[in-house]
N, C-alpha and C positions, 0 to 999 in steps of 0.2 A: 221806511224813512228815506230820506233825499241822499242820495247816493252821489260822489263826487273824485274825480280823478283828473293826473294831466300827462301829458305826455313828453317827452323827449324827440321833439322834433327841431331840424336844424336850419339856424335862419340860411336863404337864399338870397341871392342878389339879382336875379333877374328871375320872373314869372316861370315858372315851368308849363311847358305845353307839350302834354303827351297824347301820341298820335291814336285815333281812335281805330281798332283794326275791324275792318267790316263783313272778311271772310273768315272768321274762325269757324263757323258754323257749315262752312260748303266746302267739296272737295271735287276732283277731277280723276278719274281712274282710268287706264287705257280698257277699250272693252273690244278684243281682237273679233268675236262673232255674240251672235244674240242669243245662244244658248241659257238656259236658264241657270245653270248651273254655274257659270259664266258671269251674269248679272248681280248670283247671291254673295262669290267669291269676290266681285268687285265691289260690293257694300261695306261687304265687313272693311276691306281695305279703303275704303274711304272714312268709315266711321273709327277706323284706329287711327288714319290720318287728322282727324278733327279730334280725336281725345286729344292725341299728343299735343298739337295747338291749346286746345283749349285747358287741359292741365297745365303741361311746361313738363311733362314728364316724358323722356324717350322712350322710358321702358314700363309706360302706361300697360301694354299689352301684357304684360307679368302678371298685372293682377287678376287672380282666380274670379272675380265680379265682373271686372272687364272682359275678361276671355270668354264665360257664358253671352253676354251682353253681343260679343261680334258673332258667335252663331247665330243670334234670335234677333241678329242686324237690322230687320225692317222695324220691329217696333219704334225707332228712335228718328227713322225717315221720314222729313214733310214732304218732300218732295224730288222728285226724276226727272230728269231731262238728257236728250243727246248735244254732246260738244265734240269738240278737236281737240287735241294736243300734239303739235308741232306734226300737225296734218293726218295725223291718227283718230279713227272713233275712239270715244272717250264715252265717260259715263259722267253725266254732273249729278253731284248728289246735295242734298241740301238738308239740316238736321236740325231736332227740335231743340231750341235751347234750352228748356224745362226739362225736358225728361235728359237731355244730357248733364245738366246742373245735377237731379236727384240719381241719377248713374254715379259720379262721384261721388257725391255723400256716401251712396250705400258703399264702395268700394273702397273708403276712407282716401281718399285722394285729393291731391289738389286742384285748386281752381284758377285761373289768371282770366283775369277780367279783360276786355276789348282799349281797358284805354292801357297804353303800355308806351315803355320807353323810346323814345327818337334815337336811333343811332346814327350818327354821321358815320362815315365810315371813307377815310384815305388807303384806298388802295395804290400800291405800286407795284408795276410789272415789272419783274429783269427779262431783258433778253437776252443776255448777254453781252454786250457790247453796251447797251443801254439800259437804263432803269426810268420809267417817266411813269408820271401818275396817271390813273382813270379816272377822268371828270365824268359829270352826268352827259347823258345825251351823245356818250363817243363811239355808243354801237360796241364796243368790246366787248369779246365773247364772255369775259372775266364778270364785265358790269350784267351780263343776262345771265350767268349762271349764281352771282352772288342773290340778283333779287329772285331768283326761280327757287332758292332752297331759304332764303328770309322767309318768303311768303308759307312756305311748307311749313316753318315754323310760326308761322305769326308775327313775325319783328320787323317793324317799321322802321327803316331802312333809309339812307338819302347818300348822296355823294355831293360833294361839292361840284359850286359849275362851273368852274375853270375861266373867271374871268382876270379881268386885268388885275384886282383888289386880291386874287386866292393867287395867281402866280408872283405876286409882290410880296405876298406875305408868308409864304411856304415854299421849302424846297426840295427835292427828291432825298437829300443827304439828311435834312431833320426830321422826317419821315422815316427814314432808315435807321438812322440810328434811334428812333423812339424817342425825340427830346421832346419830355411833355411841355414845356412852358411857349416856343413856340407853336408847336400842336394848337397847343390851349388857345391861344391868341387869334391863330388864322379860324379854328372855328366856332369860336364867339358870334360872328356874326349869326351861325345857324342857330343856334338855343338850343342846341341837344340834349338829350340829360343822359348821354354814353358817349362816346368817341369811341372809336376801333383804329386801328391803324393794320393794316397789312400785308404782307410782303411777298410774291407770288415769283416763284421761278421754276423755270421749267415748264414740260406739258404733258399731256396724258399719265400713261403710269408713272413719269418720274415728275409729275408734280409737286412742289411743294412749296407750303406755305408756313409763318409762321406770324404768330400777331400778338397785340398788345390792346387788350380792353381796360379804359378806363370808364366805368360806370357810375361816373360823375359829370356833373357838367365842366363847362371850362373854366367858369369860375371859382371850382373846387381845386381843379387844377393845377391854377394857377395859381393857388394856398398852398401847394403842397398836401392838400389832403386826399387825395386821389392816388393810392400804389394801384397799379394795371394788375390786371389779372392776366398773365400769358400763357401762350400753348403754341404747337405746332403740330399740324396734319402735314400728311404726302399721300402721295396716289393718285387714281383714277378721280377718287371723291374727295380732294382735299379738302374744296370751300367746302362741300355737304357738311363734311366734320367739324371743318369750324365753325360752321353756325350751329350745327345740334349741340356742340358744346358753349357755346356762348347763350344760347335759348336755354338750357339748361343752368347754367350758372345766375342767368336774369333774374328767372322764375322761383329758383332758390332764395331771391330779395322779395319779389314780387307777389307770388303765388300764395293763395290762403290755403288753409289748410281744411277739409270738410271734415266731417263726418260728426261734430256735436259744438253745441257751444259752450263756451266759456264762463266758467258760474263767474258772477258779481256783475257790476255794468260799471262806465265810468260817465264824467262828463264833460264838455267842453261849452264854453262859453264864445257868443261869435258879435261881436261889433259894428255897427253903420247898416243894422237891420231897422229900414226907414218907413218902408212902406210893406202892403199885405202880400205884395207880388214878390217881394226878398223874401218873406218868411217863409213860403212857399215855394220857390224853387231850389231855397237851402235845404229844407226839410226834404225836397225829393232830390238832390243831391247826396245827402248823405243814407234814406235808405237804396238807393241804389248802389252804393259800395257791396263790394266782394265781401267785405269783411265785419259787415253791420246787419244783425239777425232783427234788429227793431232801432227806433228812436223816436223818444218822448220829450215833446216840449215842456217844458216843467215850470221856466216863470221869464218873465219880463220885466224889466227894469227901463227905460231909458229907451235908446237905441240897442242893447241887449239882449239878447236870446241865449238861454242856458237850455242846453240839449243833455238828456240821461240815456248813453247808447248801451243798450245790450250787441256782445260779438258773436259775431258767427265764427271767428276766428283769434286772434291774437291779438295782445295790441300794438305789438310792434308791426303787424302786417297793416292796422287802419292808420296808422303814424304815416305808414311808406303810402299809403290812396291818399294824406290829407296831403302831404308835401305836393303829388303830384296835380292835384289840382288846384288852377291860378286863381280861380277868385276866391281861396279859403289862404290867409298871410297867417303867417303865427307874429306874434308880439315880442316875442322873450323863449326865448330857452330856457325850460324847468324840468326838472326830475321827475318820473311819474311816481305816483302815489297809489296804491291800492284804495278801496273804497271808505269812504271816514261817512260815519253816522254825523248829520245836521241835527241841532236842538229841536226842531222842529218837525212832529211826525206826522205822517200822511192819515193815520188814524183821525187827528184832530181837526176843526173844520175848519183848515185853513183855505183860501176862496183868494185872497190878496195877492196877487202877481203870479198865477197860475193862468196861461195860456189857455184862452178860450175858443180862439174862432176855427167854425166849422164851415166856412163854405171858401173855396177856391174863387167864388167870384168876386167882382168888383173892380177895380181902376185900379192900375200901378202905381197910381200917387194915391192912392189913399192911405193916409198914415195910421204904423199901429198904434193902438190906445198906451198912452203913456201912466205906469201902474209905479207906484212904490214898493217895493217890495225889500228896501235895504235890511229891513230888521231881520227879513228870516235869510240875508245872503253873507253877513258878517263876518260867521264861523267861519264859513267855507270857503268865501270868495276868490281867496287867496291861493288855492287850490287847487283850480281849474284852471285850463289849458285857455290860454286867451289868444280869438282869432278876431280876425277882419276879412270883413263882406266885401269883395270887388266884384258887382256884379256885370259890370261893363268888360272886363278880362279877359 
């Protein structure tokens, strides 16, 4: 029978646009001589650097799956090549995204997907005498070492650019003291869906840092619904620490969970599906989520489309993939439901506003055939998680 759910997703005010990250899958290792022995030890060490990435897990390498898998390193290798690293031979390594995907599963772990949250990120240096900010583009060693250990981690990263509009509207002291409501204001303009703030004194071994992630956008913020999440490192590796632990804390929202899926399915209902080239890049939109093991069109109405998704994961984890992408809006805020039997069963020959087309081709305007199908959508309708199509987004 027709299977039906909704979800608990929270209106936004502006588009979310999360950044697409395009090396999860490659890594760089320093390779001092060409020994073979040398080459193998560098593998595994790239291919633990690309779990961790591609989980969100630091301590990926704990797991007894994972730990066989970096001996028997080459199986998961597409491809070799020589690089540099800050003038050093290096090893570029580059790895299957399938057989890394089915490595997690088998090791029960999680998964984080390539498109991933925007962090703006205010840094501020003390020197003592003085505290000024790191804009993009200032050459600071601070601005090279933040995005050299983001990228270790996968976390798409941005600074503000320090122009007339960002030094008018922020100042070294509301930075410092972590007031989010300015915070929130000066970086509106970026559309982030994190804010960091962070506070840098000191250098080498007496390093230290300490910070405030708000893992909301500004407009959350700026509600009040956004408490920061804070910590503080020191050291040699202070930024390293605060990004393994803010990658870590991300991933803990973000990251699906593998290893089996989730008995029942639910559904969602989507809006201003006009034409055959909407239906189509929505349907491959959502099986390409992290956290969706199938998705069946099931009937047409109108401009309408009611999707039956079985999870690979949770449903709170496809709630967190639908907010993140802009051309899927929710409507309304509603409770999720577990799965309610419809009057109407799949046994019987019902044919009436059950999606039919089978071929990807054709013309972007060409409209879908418009079906009735109100009588078997009554029960339920009311049920389902209602979105809208913004395919221009």
């Amino acid at each position: 029978m027709w299977r039906f759910a909704f979800f608990v997703v929270a209106l936004v005010t502006l588009p979310l646009q999360a950044a697409t990250v395009n090396t999860l899958y490659q890594a760089e290792v320093l390779l001092p001589d060409t020994d073979n022995q040398t080459e193998r030890a560098a593998r595994a060490t790239a291919l633990q650097q690309v779990l961790i990435k591609v989980s969100g897990q630091s301590d990926i390498a704990g797991n007894d799956v994972i730990q066989k898998a970096l001996d028997n390193n080459s199986a998961y290798v597409s491809q070799l090549g020589q690089s540099t690293v800050n003038g050093q031979p290096a090893l570029a390594v580059s790895f299957d995204r399938g057989k890394i995907r089915d490595l997690l599963t088998q090791a029960n772990a999680t998964f984080w997907s390539e498109q991933r949250p925007t962090i703006l990120v205010w840094l501020v240096e003390d020197q003592g005498r003085d505290r000024n900010i790191v804009w993009d583009q200032s050459g600071n060693q601070l601005q090279s070492n933040l995005n050299q250990f983001a990228a270790m981690r996968g976390l798409p990263v941005l600074l503000p650019i320090g122009d007339f509009e960002d030094v008018t509207a922020i100042s070294v002291p509301d930075l410092w003291g972590g007031f989010a409501q300015p915070v929130a204001q000066a970086s509106a303009r970026y559309q982030p869906e994190a804010v960091l703030i962070a506070r840098v004194s000191g250098s080498g071994a007496k390093s230290q840092v300490s910070w405030q992630l708000f893992p909301n956008t500004p407009a959350e913020m700026l509600e009040g619904n956004a408490a920061p999440i804070e910590g503080r490192s020191q050291g040699q590796d202070a930024i390293q620490g605060m990004m393994n632990t803010l990658a870590d804390e991300l991933a803990a929202r973000y990251a699906v969970q593998l290893g089996g899926a989730t008995e029942g399915g639910f559904a969602i209902e989507v809006a201003n599906i006009r034409h055959v080239e909407d239906f189509f890049q929505l349907e491959k939109l959502l099986q390409a989520m992290s956290s969706v093991a199938d998705v069946d069109a099931t009937h047409l109405q109108g401009d309408r489309v009611r999707f039956a998704i079985k999870l690979l994961s949770n449903e709170q984890a496809f709630a967190r993939e639908l907010e993140m992408e802009p051309r899927l809006r929710t409507q309304s805020v509603s409770a999720l439901v577990r799965e309610m039997p419809q009057e109407t069963s799949v046994a019987q020959p019902v044919t009436e506003g059950i999606i039919t087309p089978t071929s990807r081709e054709g013309s972007a305007s060409q409209p879908l055939p418009q079906l009735d199908v109100s009588a078997t959508r009554e029960s339920a309708a009311s049920g389902i998680s209602q979105y809208v199509w913004h395919p221009n987004s």
